[in-house]
PLY file of the C-alpha trace (Angstrom):
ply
format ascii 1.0
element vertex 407
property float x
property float y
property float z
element edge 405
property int vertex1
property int vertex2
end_header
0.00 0.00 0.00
1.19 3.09 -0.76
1.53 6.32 1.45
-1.12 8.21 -0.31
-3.36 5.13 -0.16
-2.52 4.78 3.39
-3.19 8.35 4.28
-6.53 8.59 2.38
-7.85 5.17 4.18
-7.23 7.34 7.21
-9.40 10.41 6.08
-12.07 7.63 4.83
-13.81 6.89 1.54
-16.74 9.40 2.13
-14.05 12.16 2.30
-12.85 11.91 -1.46
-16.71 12.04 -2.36
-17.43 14.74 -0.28
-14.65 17.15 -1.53
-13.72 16.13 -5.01
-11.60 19.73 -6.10
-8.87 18.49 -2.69
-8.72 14.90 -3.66
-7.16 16.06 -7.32
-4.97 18.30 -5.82
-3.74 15.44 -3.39
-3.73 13.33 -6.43
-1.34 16.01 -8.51
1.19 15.86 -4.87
3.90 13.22 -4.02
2.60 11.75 -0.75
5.53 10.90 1.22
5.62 9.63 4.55
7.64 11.94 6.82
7.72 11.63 10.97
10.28 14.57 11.36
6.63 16.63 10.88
4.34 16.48 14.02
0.79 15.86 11.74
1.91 17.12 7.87
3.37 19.10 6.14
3.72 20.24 2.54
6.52 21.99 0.44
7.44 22.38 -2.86
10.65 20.77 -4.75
12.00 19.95 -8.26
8.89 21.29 -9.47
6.67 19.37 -7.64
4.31 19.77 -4.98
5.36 17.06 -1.80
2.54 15.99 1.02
4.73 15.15 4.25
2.62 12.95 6.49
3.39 11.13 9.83
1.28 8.49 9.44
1.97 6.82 12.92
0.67 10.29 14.25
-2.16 10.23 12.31
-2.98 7.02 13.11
-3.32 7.72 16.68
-5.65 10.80 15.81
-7.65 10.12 13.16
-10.36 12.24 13.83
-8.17 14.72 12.66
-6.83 13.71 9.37
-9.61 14.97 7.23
-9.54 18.26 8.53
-5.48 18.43 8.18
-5.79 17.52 4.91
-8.27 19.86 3.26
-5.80 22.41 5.32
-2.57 21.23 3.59
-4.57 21.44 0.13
-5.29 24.98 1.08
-1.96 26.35 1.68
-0.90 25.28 -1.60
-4.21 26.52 -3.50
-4.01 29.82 -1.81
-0.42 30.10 -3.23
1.53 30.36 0.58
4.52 28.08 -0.64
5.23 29.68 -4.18
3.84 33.29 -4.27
6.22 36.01 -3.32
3.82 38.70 -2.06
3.75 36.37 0.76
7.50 36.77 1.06
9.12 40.48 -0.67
8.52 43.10 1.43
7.33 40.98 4.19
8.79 42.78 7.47
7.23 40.42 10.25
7.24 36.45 8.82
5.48 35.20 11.69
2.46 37.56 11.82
2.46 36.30 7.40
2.30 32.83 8.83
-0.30 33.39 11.42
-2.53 34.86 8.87
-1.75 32.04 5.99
-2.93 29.73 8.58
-6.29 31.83 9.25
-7.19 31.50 5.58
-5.85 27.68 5.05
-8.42 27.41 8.20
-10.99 29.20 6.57
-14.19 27.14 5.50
-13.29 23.87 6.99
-16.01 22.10 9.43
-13.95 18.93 9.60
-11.70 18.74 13.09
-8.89 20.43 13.98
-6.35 20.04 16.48
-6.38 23.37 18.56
-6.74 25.55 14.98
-6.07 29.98 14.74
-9.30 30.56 13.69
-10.27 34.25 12.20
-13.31 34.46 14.96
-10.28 34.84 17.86
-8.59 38.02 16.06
-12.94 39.96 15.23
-12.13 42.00 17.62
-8.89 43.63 15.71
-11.23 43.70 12.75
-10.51 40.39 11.07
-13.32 38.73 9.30
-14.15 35.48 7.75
-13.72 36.86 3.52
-10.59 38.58 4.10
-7.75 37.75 2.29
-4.14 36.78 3.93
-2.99 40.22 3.16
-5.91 42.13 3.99
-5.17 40.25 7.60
-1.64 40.97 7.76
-1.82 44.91 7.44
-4.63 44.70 10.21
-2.54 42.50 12.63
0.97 43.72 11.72
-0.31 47.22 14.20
-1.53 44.77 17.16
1.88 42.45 16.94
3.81 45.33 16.93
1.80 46.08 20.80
2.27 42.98 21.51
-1.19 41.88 21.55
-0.88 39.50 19.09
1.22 36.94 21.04
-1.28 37.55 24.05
-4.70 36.69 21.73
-2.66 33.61 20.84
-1.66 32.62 24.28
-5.17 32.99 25.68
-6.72 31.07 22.67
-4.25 28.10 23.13
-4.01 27.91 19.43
-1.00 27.06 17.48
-0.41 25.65 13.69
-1.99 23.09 12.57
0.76 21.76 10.46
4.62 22.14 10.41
5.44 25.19 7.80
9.42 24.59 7.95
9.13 22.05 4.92
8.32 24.70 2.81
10.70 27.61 4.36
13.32 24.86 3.27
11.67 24.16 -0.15
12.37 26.10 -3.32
9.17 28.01 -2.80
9.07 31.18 -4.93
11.92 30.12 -7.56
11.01 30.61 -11.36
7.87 28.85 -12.85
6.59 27.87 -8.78
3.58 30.14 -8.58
2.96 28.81 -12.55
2.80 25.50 -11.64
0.23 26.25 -8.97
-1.79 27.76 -10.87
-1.63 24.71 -13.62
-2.37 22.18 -10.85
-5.34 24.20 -8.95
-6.74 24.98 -12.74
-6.59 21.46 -13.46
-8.11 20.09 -10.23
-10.67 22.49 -10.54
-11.69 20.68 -13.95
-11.31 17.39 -12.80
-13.74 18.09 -10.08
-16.23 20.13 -12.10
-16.68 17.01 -13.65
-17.31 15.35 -10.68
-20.38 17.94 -9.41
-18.27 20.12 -8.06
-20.69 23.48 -7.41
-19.66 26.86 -9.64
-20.26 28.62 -6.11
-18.57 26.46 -4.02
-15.51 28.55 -1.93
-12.36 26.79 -1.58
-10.44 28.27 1.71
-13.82 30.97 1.66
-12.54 31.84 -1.96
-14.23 31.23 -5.15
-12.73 29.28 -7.81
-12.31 31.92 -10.54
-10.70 34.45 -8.03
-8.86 31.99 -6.47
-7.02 31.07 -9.91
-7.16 35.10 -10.32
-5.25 35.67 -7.17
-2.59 33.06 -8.50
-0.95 35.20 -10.91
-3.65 35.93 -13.47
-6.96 37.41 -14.36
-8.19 34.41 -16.16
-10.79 32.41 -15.11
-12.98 29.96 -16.54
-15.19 32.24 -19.62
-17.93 31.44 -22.00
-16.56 30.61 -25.41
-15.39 33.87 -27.41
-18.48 35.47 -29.73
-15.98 37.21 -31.93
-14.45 35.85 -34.85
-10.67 37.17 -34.26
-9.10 36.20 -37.52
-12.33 38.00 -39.24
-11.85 40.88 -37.03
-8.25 41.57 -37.49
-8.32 40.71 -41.27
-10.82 43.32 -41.34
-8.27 46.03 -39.80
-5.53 44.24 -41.88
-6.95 44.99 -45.15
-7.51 49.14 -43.88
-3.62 48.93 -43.72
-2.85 47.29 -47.11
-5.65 49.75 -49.04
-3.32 52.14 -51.41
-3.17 55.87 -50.58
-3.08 58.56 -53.34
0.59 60.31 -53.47
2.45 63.17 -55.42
5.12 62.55 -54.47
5.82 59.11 -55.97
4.68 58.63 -59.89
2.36 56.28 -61.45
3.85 53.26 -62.49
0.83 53.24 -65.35
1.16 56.37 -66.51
4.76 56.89 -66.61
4.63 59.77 -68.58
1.87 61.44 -66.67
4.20 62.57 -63.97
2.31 65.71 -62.23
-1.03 65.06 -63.57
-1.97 61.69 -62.36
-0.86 60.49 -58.93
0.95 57.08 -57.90
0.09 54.99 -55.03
1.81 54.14 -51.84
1.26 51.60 -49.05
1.54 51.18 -45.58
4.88 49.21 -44.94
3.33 48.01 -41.04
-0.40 45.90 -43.24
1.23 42.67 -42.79
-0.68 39.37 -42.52
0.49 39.56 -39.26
-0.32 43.19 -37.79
1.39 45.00 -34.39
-1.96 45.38 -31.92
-1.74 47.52 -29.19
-4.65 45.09 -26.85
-5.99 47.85 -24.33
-7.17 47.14 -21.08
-9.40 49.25 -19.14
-8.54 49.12 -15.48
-10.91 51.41 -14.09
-12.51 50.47 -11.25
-15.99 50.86 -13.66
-14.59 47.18 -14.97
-15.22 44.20 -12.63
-12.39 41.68 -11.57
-15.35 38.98 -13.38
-14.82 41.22 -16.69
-11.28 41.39 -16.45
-11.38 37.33 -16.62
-12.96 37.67 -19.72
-10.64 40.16 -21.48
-7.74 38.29 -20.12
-9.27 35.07 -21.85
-9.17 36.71 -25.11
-5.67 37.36 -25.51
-4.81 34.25 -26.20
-7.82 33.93 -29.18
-5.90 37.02 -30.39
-2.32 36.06 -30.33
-2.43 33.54 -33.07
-3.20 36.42 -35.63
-1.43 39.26 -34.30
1.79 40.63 -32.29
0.12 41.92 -29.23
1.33 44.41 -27.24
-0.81 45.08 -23.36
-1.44 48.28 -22.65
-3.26 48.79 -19.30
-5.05 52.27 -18.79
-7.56 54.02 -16.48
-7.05 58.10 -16.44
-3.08 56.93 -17.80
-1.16 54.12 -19.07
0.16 52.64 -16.13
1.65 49.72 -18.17
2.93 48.67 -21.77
4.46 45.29 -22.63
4.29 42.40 -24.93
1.94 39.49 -24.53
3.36 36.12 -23.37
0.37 33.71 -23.10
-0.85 35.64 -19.35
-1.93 38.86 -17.68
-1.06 38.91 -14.56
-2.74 41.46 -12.14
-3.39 44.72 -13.52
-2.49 47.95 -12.18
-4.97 50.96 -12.01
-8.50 50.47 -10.81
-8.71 54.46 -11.26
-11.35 56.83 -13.23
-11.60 56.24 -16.86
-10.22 58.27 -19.50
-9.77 56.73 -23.45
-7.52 58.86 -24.76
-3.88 58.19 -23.86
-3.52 54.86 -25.62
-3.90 56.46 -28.61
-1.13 59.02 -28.48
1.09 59.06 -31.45
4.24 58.70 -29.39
3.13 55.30 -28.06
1.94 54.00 -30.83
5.12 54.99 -32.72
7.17 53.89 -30.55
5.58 50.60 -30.24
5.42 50.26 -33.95
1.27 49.66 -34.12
-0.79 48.53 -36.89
-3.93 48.57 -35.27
-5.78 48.91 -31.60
-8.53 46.37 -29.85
-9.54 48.41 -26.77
-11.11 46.24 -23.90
-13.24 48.94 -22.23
-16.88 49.38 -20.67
-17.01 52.84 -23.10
-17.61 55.19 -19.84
-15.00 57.58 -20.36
-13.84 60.33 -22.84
-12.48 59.33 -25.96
-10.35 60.96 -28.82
-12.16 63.62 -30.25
-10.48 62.55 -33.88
-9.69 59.16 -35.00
-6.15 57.56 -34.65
-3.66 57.35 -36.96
-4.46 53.49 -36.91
-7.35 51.54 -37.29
-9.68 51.06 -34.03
-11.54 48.21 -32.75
-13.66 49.03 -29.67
-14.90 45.77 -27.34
-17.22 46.56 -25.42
-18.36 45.23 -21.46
-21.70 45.24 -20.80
-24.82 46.93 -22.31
-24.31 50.77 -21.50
-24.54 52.88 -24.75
-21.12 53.81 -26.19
-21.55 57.33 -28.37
-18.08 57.30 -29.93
-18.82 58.21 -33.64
-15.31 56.68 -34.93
-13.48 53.28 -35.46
-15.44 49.24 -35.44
-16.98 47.99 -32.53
-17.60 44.04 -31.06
-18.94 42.56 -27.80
-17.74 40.14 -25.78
-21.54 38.90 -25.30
-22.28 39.54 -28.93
-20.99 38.29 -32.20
-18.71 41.54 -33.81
-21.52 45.32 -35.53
-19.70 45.77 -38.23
-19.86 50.01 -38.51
-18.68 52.59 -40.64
-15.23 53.51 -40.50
-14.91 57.05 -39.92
-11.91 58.36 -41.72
-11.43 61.77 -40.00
-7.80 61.47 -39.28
-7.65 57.62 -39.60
-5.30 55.58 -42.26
0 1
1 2
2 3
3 4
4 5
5 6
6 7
7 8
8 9
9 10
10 11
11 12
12 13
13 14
14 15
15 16
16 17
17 18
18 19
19 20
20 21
21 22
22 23
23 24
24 25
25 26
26 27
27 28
28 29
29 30
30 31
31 32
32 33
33 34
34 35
35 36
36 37
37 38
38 39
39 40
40 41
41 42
42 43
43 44
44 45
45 46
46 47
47 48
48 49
49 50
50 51
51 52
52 53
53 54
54 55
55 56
56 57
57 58
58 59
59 60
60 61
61 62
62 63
63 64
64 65
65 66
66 67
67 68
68 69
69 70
70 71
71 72
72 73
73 74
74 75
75 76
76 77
77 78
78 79
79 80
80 81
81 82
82 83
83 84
84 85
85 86
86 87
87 88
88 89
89 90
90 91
91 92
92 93
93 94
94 95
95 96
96 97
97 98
98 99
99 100
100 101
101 102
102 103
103 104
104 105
105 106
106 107
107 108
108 109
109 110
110 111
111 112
112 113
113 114
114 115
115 116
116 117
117 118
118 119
119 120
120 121
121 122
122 123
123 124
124 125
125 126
126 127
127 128
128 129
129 130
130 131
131 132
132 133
133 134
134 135
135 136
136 137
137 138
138 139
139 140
140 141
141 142
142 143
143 144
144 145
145 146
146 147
147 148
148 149
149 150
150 151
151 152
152 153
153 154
154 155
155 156
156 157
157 158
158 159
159 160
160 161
161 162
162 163
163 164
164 165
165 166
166 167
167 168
168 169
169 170
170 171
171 172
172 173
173 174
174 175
175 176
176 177
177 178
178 179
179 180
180 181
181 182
182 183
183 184
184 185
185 186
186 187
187 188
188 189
189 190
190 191
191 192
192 193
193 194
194 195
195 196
196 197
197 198
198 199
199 200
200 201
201 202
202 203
203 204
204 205
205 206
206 207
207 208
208 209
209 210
210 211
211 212
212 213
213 214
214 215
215 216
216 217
217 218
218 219
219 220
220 221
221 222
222 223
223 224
224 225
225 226
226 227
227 228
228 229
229 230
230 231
231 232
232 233
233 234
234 235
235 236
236 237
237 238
238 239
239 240
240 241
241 242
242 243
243 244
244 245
245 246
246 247
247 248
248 249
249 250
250 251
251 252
252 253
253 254
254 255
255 256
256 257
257 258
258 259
259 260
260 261
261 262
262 263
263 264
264 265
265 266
266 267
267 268
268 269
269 270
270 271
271 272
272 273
273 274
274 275
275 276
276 277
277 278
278 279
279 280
280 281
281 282
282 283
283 284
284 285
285 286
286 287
287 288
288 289
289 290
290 291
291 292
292 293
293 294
294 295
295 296
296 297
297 298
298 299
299 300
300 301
301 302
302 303
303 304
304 305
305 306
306 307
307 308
308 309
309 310
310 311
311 312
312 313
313 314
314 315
315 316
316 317
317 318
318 319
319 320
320 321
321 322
322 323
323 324
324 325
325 326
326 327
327 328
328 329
329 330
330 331
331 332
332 333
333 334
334 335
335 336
336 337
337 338
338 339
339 340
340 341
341 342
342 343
343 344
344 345
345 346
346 347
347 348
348 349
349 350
350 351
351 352
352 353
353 354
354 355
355 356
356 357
357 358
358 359
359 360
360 361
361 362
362 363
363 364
364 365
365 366
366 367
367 368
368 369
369 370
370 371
371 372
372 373
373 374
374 375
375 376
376 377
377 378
378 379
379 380
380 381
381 382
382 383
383 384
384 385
385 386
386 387
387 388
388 389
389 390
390 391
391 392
392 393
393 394
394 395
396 397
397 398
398 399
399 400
400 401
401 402
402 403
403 404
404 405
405 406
């Protein structure tokens, strides 16, 4: 028998029914039998995540063992071992580890053995849907009195599992925090299939913001309604149409030179165009409809270079696309117009720009020196009289292109 059999015969058979999402991620873990840990343990090493359990331990308290486990799976799916905002700037480690063990508490109604539970730090202004940072900036203040220590004294809790595995792990080394996410994405399919509930919290956190929180705004969408390749082919073809010149003669009508004018042609209408992908961070833009831009990025990239832009009242960030968004910065007003400054998109060396927006917010009185493509959030009207517009609820409105200013 092996240790993972061994250790889930202790939890019982009604356990792996009862919470499908932590049996996959147990199932994605090397289960490794371990007494140097009082109950378990887990860390991270070699790429892989690594279940410590003292099974003679356990064995003497089973009660126990379900409730350790959903725990464990928590620490991991929250991101404790591999995310470094748990770790840079962190100026008091144990008050972070206090509060990574409120949330791996958080939710569970199996037994615990003597468990820091948010309900003995309400009075400091701790609550049940906070996250482990919210907690730490409201308990760094009390440690710092020294009531901390106190509250934990006189609620005789400690840890309920040994965290120096994972201090002595490779924790938040390159490609850690993306292989959590790949294993908590991938448990969370398994046990979708299994009935798992869309509204069911995992450590009080719902799955798409739990996958948010590890690294990205992606979360599980409705298929796309726009037709990409249609879409940019459309802008494509706006950058290969001719413009009428002067100043170069017509290849025709050689001998026409002053009286009939040549052709020229944008050198950036490639088959494969430069898109500046716009993000609207303002706070008007839900962390749900951020999921969904995020998700079409990667519909786009197979047709176009994309370059991010993020922007509520300003362009807080510009950089190239490589197959995530991580968090976005912002969460401002809302203002339309910087994106579309020549500068950037000179510098940047666009063809074209998709902007990702709810439409509440000025816009460029004149149209770019590019072709536009405005997605629209939601139903609100959007009264901009220049440039294509698409949904992501509705299949692409093909409009007018307004040439006032635009190639």
């Amino acid at each position: 028998m092996t240790t993972r059999d061994a250790l889930l015969r202790l939890a019982s058979r009604e356990w792996l029914a009862k919470y499908p999402f932590h049996a996959a991620m147990i199932a994605r873990m090397e289960v490794v039998h371990d007494t140097s840990v009082p109950w378990m343990a887990v860390s991270f090493e070699r790429g892989r995540f690594f279940l410590h359990a003292n099974l003679e331990a356990l064995s003497r308290a089973p009660q126990f063992v379900a409730g350790i486990l959903l725990h464990e799976v928590h620490h991991v799916a929250l991101g404790h071992l591999t995310h470094s905002k748990f770790r840079d700037g962190i100026e008091h480690a144990e008050v972070m580890e206090t509060c990574m063990e409120l949330s791996a508490n958080d939710g569970i109604a199996e037994p615990l053995p003597n468990p820091i539970v948010w309900e003995q730090f309400a009075r400091f202004g701790v609550r049940a849907t906070q996250s482990t940072l919210e907690r730490y900036a409201l308990l760094v203040p009390i440690h710092r009195s020294g009531a901390l220590a106190k509250a934990l004294r006189d609620g005789g809790a400690d840890n309920v599992d040994d965290h120096g595995p994972w201090r002595q792990g490779e924790g938040t080394s390159a490609g850690a925090l993306a292989k959590t996410r790949e294993v908590v994405e991938r448990s969370l399919d398994e046990a979708k299939r299994e009935g798992l509930a869309p509204d069911v919290r995992i450590a009080g956190v719902l799955p798409g913001r739990l996958l948010e929180a590890l690294g990205g705004t992606s979360a599980p969408v409705e298929a796309s309604s726009i037709d990409w390749r249609a879409a940019l082919e459309g802008l494509v073809q706006r950058l290969r149409a001719p413009a009428r010149t002067w100043a170069r003669p017509n290849r025709r009508f050689m001998d026409r030179i002053g009286a009939i004018p040549g052709r020229s042609y944008r050198t950036g209408g490639s088959a494969r165009p430069s898109v500046l992908a716009v993000i609207d961070t303002s706070a008007s833009i839900t962390r749900d409809d951020l999921a969904r831009i995020a998700a079409e990025f990667d519909r786009i990239a197979p047709y176009a270079r994309v370059v991010v832009c993020e922007c509520d009242t300003e362009v807080t960030r510009v950089y190239p696309f490589a197959n995530r968004i991580d968090a976005v910065e912002g969460r401002g007003g809302t203002d339309l117009r910087p994106p579309f400054e020549r500068t950037l998109l000179a510098r940047e060396a666009i063809d074209a720009v998709v902007y990702f927006t709810d439409g509440e917010g000025p816009w460029p009185e004149h149209a770019p020196s590019v072709p536009a493509l405005w997605v629209l959030v939601g139903k609100q009207p959007f009264g901009c009289p220049w440039g294509e517009r698409a949904s992501l609820d509705t299949a692409i409105e093909r409009r007018d292109f307004h040439r006032d200013g635009a190639a």
